[in-house]
Structures are given as C-alpha cells and as structure tokens.
C-alpha positions as CSV (number, residue, x, y, z in Angstrom):
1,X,-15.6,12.5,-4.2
2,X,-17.3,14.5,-1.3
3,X,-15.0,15.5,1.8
4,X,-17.0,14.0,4.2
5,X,-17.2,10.2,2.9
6,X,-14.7,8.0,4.0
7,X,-12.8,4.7,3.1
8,X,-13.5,1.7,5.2
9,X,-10.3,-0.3,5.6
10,X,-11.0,-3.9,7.3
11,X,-7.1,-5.8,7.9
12,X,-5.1,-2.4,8.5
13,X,-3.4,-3.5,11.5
14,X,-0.6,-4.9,10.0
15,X,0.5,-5.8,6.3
16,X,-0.7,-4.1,3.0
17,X,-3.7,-3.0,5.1
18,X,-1.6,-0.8,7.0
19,X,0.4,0.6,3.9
20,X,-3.1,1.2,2.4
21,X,-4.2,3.3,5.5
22,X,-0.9,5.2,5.6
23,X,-1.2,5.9,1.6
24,X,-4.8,6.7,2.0
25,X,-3.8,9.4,4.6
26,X,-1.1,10.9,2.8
27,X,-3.7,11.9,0.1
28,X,-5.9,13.5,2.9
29,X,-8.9,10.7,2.5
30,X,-10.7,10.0,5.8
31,X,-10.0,7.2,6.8
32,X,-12.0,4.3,9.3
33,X,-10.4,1.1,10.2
34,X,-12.0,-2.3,12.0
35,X,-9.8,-3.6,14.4
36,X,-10.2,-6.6,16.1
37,X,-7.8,-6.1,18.9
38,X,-6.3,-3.0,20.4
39,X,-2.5,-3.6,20.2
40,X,-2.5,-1.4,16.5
41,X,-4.8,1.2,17.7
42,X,-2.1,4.1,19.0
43,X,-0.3,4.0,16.2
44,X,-3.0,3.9,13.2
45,X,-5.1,6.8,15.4
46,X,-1.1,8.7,15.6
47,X,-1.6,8.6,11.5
48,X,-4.9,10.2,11.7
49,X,-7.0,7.3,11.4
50,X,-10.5,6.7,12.8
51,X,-10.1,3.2,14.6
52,X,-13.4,1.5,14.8
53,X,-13.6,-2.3,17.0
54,X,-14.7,-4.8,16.0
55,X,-14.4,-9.1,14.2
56,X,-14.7,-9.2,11.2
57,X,-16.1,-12.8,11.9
58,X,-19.0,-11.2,13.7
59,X,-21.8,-10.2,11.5
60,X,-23.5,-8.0,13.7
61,X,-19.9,-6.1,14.8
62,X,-19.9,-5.8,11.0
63,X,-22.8,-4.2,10.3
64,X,-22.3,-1.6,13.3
65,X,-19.5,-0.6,11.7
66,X,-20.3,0.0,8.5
67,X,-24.2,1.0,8.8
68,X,-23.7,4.4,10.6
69,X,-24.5,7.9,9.3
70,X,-21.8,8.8,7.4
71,X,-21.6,7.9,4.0
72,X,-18.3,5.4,2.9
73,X,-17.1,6.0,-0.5
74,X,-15.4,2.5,-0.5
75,X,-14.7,-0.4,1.5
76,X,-11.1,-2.2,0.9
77,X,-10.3,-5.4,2.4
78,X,-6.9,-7.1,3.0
79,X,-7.9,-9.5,5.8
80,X,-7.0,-13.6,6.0
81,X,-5.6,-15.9,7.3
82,X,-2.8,-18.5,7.1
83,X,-3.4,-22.4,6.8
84,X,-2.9,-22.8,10.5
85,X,-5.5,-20.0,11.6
86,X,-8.6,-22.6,12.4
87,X,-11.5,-20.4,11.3
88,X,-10.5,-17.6,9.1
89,X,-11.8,-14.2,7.6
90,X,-10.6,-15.2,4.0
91,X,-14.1,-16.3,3.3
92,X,-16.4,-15.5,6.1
93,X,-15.1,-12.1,7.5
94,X,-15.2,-11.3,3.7
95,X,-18.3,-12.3,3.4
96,X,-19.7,-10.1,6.2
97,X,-18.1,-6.8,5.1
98,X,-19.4,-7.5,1.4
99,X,-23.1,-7.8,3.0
100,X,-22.8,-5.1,4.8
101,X,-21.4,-2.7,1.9
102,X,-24.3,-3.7,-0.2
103,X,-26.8,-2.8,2.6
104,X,-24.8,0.7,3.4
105,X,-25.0,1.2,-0.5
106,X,-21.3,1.7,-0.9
107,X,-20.0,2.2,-4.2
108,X,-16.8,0.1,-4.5
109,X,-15.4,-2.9,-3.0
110,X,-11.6,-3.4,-3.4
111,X,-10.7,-7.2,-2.2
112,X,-7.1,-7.4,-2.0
113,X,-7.1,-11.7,-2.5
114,X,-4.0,-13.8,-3.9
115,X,-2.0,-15.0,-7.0
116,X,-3.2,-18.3,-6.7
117,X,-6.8,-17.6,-6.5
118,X,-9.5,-18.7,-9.4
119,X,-7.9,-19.4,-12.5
120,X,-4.8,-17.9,-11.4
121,X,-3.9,-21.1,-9.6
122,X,-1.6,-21.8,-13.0
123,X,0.7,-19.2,-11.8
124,X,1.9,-21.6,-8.7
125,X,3.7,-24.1,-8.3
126,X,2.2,-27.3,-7.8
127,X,4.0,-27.4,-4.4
128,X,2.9,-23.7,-3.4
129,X,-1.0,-24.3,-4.4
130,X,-0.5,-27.7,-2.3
131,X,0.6,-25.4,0.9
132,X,-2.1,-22.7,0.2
133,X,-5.1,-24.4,-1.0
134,X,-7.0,-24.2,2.2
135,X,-6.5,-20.4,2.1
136,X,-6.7,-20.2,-1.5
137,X,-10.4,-21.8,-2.0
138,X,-12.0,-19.6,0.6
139,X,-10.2,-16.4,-1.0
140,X,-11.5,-18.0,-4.1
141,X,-15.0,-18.0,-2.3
142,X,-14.7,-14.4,-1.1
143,X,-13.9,-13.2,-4.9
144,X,-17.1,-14.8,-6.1
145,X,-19.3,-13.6,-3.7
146,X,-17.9,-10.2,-4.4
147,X,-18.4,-10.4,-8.1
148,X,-22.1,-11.7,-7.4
149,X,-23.1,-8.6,-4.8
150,X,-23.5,-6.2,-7.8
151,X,-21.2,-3.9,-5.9
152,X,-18.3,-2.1,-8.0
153,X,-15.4,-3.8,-7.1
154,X,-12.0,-4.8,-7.8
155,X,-9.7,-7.8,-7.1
156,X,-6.1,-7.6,-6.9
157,X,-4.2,-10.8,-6.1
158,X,-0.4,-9.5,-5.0
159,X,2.3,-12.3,-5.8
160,X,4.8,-12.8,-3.2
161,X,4.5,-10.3,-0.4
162,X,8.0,-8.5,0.8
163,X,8.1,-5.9,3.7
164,X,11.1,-3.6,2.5
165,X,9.8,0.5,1.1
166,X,8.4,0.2,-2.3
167,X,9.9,0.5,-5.3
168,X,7.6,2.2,-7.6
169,X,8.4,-1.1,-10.0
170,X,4.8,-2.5,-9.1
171,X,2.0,-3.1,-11.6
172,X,-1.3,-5.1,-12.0
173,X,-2.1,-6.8,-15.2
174,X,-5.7,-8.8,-16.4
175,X,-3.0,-11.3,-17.0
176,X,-3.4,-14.1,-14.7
177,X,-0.8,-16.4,-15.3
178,X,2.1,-14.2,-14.4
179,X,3.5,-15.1,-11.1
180,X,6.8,-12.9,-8.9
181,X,7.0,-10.9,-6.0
182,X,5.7,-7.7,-4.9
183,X,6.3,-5.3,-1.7
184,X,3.4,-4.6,0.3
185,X,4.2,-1.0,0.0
186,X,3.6,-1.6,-3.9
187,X,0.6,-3.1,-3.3
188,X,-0.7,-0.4,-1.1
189,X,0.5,2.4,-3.7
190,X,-1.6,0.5,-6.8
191,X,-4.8,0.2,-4.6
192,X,-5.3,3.7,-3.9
193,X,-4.8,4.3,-8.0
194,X,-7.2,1.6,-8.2
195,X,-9.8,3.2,-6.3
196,X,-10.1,6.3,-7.8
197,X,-9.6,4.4,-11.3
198,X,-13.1,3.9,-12.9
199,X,-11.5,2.0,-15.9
200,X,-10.5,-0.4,-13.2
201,X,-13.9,-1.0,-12.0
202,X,-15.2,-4.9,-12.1
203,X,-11.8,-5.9,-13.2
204,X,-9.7,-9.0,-11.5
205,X,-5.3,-7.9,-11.3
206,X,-2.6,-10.1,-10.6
207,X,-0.1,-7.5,-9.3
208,X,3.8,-8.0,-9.1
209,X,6.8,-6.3,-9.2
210,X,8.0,-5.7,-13.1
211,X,11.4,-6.6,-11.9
212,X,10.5,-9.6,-9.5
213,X,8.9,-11.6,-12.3
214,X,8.9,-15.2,-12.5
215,X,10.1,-16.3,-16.2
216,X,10.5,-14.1,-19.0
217,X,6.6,-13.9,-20.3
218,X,5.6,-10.6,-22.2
219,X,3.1,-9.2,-19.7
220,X,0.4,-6.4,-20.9
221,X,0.5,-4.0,-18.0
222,X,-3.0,-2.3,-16.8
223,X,-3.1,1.7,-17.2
224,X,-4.1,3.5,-14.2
C-alpha cells in the first residue's frame, strides 16, 4: 500500500458510506469521495476528505473522476436507491463506477449491495423481497456485472441497517441464508478489514450483527 494511492468512496454522503469515509480516515488512508450534491461537502472535507462532484448516473462525470493521475488503490460503493427513487444508481451508477475502475486499472472493487440479493433472496421474507424486489434485481444486476469485470472485488450484503455507534458484534459470513440486523457503523468497521483482507478477495458476505440474528442457525463466521 503506497502513501500516495487513495480509496474512491462513491455514496459517502450519508449512511454506511459516510461511516466508511470516517473509518477510512481514522486509519490515515487518503480518501476521495463523489458527491452528487453539495449539502455533505463541509462536513466530509472537516474529516479530511477529498470531495470530488459529480452523478454517479453520468458516465462521463464518472470517468472524470476516477481517470485522473493519481493512482486509486480501491473503489468502494454503497450507493442506491429506494423503490420510490425513479431511476436509480443500484444498477446503473454501479455500473459506471465498475467501468471506470476497470479502465483506471484499480485493483479492488468493494460493492456494499443487500441481504436479499442473488441467492440470498431466501433470507427474506416473502413480504420483505415483495417490497424490495425492484431494488433488489438491479443490486442483483450490479453484483454480476462486478463479478464479470475481472476486477478484485468483494460483495457484502448488510442485513437490516440501524444508525446507533457500533457494537463491535458485527461479522460477515459466505453464508447466505442468514438474515438480522446490522449498524451501519458495523458495516463500515468490516469493510475497511475487508479491503485490506486478500483472503476476502472475490468472495460474496452476508454481514449482520452476531447478536441481532434472525433464528437460531449455526453460522460459520469469515476470518478477517
């Protein structure tokens, strides 16, 4: 890991993009976000944050982004959308940041998708997957288009999302039928192991808390 490559962060405004972005600066890792509007800018740029503009439904904006001079150690996405967005980045915006990492010769993806997704759709509910499915087939979408771009990447589907501090209780497994909660905090804390994790390379998580588990399945937890 060279001091002057960065991490690309695409959906830190908010969320478990933002906690990914705060974690990533506590470790001293440089840092670039794509924003699409201004109203997060302040405060990520107060963290230390390089805050670059841009949609990530825009191709071109994309590209401009990622395709400069300086060389990105990895790109990690959280953005989406919710069934009501109209046209959303879970697919497309996705899409665009994965084409552009392969032309900027990154060397890992981290796609932060959902429990739900691909053959995880047996951890949900009938009634959740009914709510979700829009947003779940395009995530679905964006995970095999990763795993087709010959980049490294990883794919962690969170369960449940809460907003309270973490609790250190988080963990991913290859495991996909387990289902729970998560905080996003937690989330953010196992991505940044998961980048600099090469057994975790090319390797789809469902990732929940250990205590927040739905049911009382014996779940094989992934070593970081």
């Amino acid at each position: 890991m060279t001091g002057e490559s960065y991490i690309f962060i695409a959906g830190a405004s908010r969320g478990v993009g933002r906690e990914i972005a705060k974690c990533l600066i506590q470790q001293n890792q440089k840092v670039t976000a794509l924003l699409r509007g201004e109203a997060s800018r302040p405060e990520l740029e107060a963290m230390g944050v390089k805050v670059v503009m841009g949609d990530a439904l825009d191709s071109a904006a994309v590209e401009q982004a990622i395709l400069t001079n300086e060389p990105i150690q990895a790109v990690i996405s959280t953005i989406g959308g919710l069934p009501k967005d109209g046209q959303r980045a879970d697919y497309l915006g996705n899409k665009h940041l994965i084409d552009a990492a392969v032309k900027a010769k990154v060397d890992k993806f981290i796609l932060i998708s959902s429990i739900g997704s691909g053959e995880s759709a047996v951890a949900l509910p009938p009634q959740a997957m009914e709510t979700l499915r829009s947003v779940l087939i395009e995530k679905e979408q964006a995970e095999k288009y990763l795993m087709a771009s010959g980049l490294n990447y990883i794919i962690i589907r969170p369960g449940g999302l809460k907003s309270e501090p973490a609790t250190g209780n988080g963990f991913i497994t290859e495991n996909y039928k387990v289902a729970g909660t998560i905080h996003r905090a937690d989330v953010a804390d196992l991505t940044c192991k998961c980048l600099f994790s090469d057994p975790a390379n090319n390797k789809i998580f469902s990732a929940i808390d250990r205590m927040q588990m739905y049911g009382d399945a014996e779940v094989e937890e992934f070593s970081l």
